[in-house]
N, C-alpha and C positions, 0 to 999 in steps of 0.2 A: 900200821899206823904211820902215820906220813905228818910233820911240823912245819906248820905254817908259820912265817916268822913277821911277813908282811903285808899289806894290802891289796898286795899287785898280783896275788896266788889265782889265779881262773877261777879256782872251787872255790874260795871267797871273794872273789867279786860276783861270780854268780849266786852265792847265797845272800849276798845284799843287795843285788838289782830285785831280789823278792820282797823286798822291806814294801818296794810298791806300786800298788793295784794294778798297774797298768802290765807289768812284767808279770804277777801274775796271771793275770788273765790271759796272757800271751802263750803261758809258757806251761800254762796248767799245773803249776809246784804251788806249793808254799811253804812257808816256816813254823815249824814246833819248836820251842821252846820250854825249858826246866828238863831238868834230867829225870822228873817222873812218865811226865810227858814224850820225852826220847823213849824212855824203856816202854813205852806202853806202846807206841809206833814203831819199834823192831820186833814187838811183839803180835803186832795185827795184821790183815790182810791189806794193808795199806803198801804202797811200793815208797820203799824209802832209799833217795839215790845218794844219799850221804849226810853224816853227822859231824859237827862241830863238839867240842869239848877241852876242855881245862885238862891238863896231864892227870891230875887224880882220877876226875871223870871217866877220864878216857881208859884208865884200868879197868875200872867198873863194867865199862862198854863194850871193851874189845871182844869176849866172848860171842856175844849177841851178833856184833858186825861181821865179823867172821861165818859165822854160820850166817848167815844169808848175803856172806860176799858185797857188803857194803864198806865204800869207801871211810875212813876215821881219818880226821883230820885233829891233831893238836892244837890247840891255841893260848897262848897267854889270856888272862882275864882281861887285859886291855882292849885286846884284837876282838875278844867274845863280846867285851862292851859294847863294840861299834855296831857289831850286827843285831844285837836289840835295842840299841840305845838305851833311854833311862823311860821314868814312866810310872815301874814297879818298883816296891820296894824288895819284893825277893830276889836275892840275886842269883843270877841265869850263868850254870856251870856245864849248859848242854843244849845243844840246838839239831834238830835234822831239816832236811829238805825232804818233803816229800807229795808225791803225787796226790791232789785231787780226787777223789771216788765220788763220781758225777754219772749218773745216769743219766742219757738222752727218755726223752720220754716216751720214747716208742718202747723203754726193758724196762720200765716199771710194771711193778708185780701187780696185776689185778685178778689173783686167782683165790679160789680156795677161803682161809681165814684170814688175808691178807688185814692189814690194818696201816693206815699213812695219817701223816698229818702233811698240813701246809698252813703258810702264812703270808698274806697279803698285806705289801707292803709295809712290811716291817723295819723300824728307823731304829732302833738301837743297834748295833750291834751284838752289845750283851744279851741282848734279849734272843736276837739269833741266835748264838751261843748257849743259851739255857735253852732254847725249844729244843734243838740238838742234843741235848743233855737227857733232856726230857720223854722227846720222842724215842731213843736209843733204849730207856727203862724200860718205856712202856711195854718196848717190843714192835715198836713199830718197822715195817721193812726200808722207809725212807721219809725222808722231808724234802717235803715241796717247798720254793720259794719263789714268789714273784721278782721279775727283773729289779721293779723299783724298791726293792726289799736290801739291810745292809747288807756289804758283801759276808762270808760266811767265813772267809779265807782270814779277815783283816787277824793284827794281834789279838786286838779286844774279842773277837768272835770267838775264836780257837781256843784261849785261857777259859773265857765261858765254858766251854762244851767239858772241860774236864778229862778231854782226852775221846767224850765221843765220838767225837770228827772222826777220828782215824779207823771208826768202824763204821760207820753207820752211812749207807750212798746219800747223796743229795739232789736233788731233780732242779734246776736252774729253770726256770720258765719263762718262756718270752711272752707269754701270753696265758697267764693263768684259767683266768674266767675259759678261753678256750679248751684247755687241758682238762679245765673240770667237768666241760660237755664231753667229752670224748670218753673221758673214766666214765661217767654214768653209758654214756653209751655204751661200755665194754662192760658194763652191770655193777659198779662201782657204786654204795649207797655215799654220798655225799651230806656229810651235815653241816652248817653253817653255824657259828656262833655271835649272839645280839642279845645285848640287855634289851632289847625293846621287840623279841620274838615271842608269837604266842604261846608259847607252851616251855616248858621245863625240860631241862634235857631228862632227870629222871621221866618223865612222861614220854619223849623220843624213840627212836626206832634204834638206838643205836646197838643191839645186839647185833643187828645185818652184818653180813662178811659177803663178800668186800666192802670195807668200812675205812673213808676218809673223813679225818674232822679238821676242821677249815676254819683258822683265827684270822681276825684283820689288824689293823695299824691300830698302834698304844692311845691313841684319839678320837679319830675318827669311823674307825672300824672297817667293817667289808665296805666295796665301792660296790655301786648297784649293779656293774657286769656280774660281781660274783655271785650277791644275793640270787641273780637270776638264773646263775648255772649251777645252785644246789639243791638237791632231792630235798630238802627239811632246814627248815630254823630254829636250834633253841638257844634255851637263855640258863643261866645262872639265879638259881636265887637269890638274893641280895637281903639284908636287913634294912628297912625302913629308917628315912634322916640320916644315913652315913652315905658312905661311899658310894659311889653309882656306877661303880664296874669294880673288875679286879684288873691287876697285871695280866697283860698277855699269857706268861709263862703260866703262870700259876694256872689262868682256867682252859689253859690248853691241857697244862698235867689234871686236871678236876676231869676234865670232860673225858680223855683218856682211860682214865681209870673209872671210871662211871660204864663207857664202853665195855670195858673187860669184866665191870661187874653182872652189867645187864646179858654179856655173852655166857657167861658162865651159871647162869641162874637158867 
């Protein structure tokens, strides 16, 4: 364990040039924060190149860091402030850096029983954050995300996922609609989701493997590129005079588990 006393420390100043997007994205890191969150990223196949922590913390931690030869650094709660700043009301006794698990999409898995989601242009970031969450239960092997989609890295995104981030790869797309022709070409069944698709996803194909299911923007839904690069459309049932969708999350985890029922039967 090594005490950082000031701001001028290397290892803390590179753990605050991640506060943002641009240094990440540069640098492929990012920030976890809460000391559940730490424990669960020294605990995962995630590479973690050093953690921040409060003197108590940092007993707790020491064990962990050691056995996989990660750097501890010390900090007063002061010093800990600055690299989350404020925001939340729980207060943050633990922070790591660590690497990104991003798959290019040429190592994404299209074999066998595979199963993926993706989401298209997605603007929340919490929402990114619970599909992540989401997709990680279900079993899926990764999430797909369109460029114009929140970043996944941000604070908000990461507290979402509940710690799934640190497991589960992510597929970054520069061009989705494109990615989704090429999975079907490699035999990938692709389903699309639209309140205004013909058919019911209980009615859907989706027992197929290899099985991607494919949500759009909290508004406006899928853009026509994607409609037109997915094997199938279905829709949610809805009750009549209410609401005329659901949350992204929600009928991404619906459709999901619908998948695994229609697989399993």
């Amino acid at each position: 364990m090594q005490e950082i006393t000031g701001i001028k420390h290397p290892a803390f100043r590179e753990a605050l040039a991640l506060t943002r997007q641009s240094e990440r994205q540069r640098t492929g890191y990012y920030l976890v924060e809460t000391a559940n969150l730490v424990r669960q990223a020294l605990r995962s196949p995630s590479e973690v190149r050093s953690v921040f922590a409060t003197p108590e913390e940092a007993a707790q931690l020491a064990a962990d860091c050691r056995a996989r030869n990660i750097a501890l650094y010390v900090l007063r709660s002061g010093l800990l402030n600055k690299l989350v700043g404020t925001g939340y009301e729980t207060a943050v006794t633990a922070l790591a850096v660590v690497k990104q698990r991003v798959y290019r999409e040429e190592e994404l898995p299209t074999q066998g029983d595979t199963l993926l989601l993706a989401g298209e242009n997605i603007q929340d970031p919490r929402n990114v954050g619970v599909l992540i969450r989401t997709a990680e239960a279900a079993g899926c092997a990764a999430l797909l995300l369109s460029e114009s989609s929140a970043e996944p890295f941000s604070r908000a995104a990461v507290r979402s996922t509940t710690g799934s981030i640190l497991r589960l790869p992510l597929c970054l797309c520069l061009d989705l609609p494109a990615t989704l022709r090429r999975l079907r070409e490699e035999g990938v069944h692709v389903v699309g989701s639209s309140a205004r698709a013909p058919r019911l996803a209980y009615e859907g194909s989706l027992a197929k493997r290899p099985l991607l299911i494919l949500v759009g923007n909290e508004t406006t839904g899928l853009s026509e590129p994607a409609r037109a690069a997915v094997s199938e459309m279905v829709a949610l049932p809805m009750a009549p005079h209410g609401a005329s969708s659901l949350n992204v999350t929600v009928a991404a985890g619906v459709l999901l588990y619908e998948a695994i029922r229609q697989a399993g039967e």
